[in-house]
FIVEXKOL-362144 format. One record per residue (C-alpha): x, y, z; residue number from 0. Coordinates in steps of 0.5 Angstrom, whole numbers, padded with zeros to 4 digits. Layout:
REM residues N
@xx:X | yy:Y | zz:Z | nr:NUM;
...
END
This chain:
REM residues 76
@xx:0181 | yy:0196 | zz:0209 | nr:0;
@xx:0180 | yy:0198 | zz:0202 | nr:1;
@xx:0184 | yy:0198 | zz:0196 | nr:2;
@xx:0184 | yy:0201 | zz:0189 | nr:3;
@xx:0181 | yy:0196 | zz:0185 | nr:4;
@xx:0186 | yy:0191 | zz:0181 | nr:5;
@xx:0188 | yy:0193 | zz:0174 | nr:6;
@xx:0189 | yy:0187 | zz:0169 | nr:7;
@xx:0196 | yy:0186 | zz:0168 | nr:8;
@xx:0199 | yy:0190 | zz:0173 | nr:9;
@xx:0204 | yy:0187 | zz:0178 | nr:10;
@xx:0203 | yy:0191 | zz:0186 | nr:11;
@xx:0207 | yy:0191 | zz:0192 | nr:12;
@xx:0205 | yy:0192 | zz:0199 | nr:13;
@xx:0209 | yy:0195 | zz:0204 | nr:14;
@xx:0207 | yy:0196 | zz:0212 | nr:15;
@xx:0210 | yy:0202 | zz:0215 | nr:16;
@xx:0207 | yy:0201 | zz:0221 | nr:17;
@xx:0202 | yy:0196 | zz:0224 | nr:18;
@xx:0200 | yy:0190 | zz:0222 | nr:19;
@xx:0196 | yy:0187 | zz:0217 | nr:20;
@xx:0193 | yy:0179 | zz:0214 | nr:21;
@xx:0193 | yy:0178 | zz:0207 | nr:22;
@xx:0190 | yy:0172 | zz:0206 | nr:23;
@xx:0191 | yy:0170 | zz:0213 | nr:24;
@xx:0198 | yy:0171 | zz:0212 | nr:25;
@xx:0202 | yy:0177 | zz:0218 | nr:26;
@xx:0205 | yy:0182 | zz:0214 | nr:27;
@xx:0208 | yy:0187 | zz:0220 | nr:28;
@xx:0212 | yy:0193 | zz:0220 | nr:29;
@xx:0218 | yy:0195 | zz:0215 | nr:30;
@xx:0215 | yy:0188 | zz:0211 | nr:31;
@xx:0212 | yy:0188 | zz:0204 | nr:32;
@xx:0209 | yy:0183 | zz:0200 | nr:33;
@xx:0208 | yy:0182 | zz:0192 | nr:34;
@xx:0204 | yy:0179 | zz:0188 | nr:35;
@xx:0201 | yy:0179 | zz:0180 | nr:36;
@xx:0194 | yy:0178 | zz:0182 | nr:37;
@xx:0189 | yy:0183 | zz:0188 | nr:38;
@xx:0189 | yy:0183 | zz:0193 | nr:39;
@xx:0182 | yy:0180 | zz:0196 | nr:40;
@xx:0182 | yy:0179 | zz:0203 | nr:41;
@xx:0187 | yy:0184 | zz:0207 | nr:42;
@xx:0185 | yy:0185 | zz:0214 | nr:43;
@xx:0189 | yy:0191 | zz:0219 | nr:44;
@xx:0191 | yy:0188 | zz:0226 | nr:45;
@xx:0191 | yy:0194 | zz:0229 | nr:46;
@xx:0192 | yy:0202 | zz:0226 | nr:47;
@xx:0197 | yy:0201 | zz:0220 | nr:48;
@xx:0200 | yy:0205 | zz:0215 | nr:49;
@xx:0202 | yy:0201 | zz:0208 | nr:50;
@xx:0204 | yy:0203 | zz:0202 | nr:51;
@xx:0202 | yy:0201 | zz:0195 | nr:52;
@xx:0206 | yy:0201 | zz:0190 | nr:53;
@xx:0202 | yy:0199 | zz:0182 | nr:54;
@xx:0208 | yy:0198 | zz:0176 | nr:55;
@xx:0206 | yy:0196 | zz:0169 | nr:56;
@xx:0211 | yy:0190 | zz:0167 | nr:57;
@xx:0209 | yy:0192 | zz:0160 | nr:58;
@xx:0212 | yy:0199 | zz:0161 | nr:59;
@xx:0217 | yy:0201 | zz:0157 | nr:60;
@xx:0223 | yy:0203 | zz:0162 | nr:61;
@xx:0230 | yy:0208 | zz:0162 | nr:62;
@xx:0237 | yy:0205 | zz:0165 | nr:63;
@xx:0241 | yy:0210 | zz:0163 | nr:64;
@xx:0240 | yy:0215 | zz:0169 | nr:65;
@xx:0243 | yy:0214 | zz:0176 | nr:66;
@xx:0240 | yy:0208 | zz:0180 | nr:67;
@xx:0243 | yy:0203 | zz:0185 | nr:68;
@xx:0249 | yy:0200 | zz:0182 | nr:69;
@xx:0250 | yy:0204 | zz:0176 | nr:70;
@xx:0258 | yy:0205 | zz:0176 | nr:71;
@xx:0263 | yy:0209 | zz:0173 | nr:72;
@xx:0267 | yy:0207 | zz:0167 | nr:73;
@xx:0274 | yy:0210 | zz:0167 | nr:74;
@xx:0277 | yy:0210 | zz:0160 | nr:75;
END
């Protein structure tokens, strides 16, 4: 399996969404994910797998004032 090479900087999550894949001989199994700040450099699938890769800048600028998970209403 093949992943887009690393950027400098960026922190990455993977998320198994069906299947089985080994990074650095560690198990990573269906609705798991792992996170890491450096690549990943030797991901191997146990069997067919679907993964997600999610890539975030840590140094991106970032907006808290929309609807997100634990925003609550005040009440005057």
């Amino acid at each position: 399996m093949r992943l887009p090479a690393e950027e400098t900087g960026r922190n990455t999550l993977l998320y198994v969404y069906s299947g089985k894949v080994a990074i650095a001989g560690e198990v990573i199994s269906e609705g798991e994910s792992v996170f890491s700040t450096a690549a990943y450099d030797d991901l191997t699938a146990w069997a067919e797998s679907d993964v997600l890769l999610f890539s975030m800048d840590p140094a991106a600028e970032v907006y808290r004032g929309g609807m997100f998970s634990g925003n609550q209403r005040r009440r005057a």
